[in-house]
C-alpha positions as CSV (number, residue, x, y, z in Angstrom):
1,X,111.6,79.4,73.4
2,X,110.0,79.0,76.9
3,X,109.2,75.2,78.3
4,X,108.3,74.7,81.9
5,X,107.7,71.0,82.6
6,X,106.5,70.3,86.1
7,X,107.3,67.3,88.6
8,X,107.7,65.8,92.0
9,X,103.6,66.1,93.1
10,X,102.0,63.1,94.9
11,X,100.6,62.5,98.4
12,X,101.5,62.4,101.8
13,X,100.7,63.1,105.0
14,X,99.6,66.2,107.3
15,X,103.0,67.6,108.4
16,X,104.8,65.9,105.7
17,X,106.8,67.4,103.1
18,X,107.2,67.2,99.4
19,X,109.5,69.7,96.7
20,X,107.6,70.4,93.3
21,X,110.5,71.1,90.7
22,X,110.3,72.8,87.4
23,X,112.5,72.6,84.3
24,X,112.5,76.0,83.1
25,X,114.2,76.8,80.2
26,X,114.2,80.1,77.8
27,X,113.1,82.1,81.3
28,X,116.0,84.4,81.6
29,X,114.1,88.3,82.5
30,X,111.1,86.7,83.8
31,X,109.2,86.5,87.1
32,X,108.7,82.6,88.1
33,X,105.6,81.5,90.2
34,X,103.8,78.3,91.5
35,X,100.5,78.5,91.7
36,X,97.4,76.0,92.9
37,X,94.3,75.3,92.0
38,X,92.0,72.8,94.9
39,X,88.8,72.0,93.4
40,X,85.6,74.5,92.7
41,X,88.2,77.0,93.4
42,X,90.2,79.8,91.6
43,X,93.7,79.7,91.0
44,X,96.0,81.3,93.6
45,X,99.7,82.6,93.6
46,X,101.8,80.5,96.2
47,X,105.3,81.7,95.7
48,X,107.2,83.8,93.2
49,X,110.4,84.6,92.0
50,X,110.6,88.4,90.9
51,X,113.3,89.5,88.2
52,X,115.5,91.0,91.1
53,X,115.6,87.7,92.6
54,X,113.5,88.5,95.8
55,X,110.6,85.9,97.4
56,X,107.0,86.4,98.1
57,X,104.4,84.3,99.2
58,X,101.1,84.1,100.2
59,X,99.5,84.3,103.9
60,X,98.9,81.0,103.7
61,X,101.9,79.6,103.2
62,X,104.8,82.0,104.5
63,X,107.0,80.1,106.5
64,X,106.4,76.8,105.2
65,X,106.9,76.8,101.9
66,X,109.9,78.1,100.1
67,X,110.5,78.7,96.6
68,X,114.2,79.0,94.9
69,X,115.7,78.3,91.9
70,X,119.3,76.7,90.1
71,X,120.5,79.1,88.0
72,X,123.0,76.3,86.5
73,X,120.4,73.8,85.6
74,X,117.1,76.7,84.7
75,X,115.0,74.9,87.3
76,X,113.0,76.1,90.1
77,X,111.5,74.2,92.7
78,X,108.6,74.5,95.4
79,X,110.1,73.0,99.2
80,X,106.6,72.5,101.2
81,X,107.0,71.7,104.5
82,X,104.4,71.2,107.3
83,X,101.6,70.3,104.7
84,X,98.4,70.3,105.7
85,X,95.0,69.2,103.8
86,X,94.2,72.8,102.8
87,X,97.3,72.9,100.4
88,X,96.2,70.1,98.5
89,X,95.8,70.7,94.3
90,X,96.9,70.7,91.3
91,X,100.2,73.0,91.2
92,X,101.4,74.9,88.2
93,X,104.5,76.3,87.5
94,X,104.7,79.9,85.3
95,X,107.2,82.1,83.7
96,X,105.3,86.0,84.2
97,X,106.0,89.5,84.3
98,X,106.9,89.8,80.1
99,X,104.7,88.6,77.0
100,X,103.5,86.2,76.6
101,X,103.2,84.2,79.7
102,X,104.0,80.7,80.0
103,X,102.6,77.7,82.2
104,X,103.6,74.4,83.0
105,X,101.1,71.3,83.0
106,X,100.1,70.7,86.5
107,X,101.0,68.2,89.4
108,X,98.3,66.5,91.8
109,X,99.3,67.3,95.6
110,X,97.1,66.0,98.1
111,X,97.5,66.2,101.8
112,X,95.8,63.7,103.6
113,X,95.1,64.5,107.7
């Protein structure tokens, strides 16, 4: 059975850096993503893991933020570097790509300027 329990969000500074992790258990064959979600907005993909292993991120945040995962301990994390105000939100974890999805509660991030 899938469980994806999120942690590490909080707040810091423009230019600051935080790493969102996620305890991901049961997600052996699927794709893993963090997505956000800033208020009166949709939510957006950030970063994903696909099934082969390979990285993709979004315009936004290509080059700054960096997704991976430890295979040993089924958690993947979210490194964010050089924050700025725009990438504040409430970040979810998923498990995609098969049926049915899976998503993790979210964590507040707010970048202050």
């Amino acid at each position: 059975q899938v469980q994806l329990v999120t942690s590490g969000g909080g707040s810091v500074q423009a230019g600051g850096s935080l790493r969102l992790s996620c305890a991901a258990s049961g997600t052996s064959g699927y794709c893993l993503r963090w997505s956000r979600q800033a208020p009166g907005r949709l939510r957006e993909a950030v970063a994903t893991i696909d099934t082969d292993g390979s990285a993709s991120y979004s315009d936004s945040v290509r080059g700054r933020f960096t997704i991976f995962k430890d295979n040993t301990r089924e958690v993947f994390y979210l490194q964010m570097n050089s924050l700025k105000p725009a990438d504040s939100g409430i970040y979810y974890c998923a498990a995609l790509c098969r049926a049915p999805n899976y998503w993790g509660q979210g964590t507040q991030v707010t970048v202050s300027s």
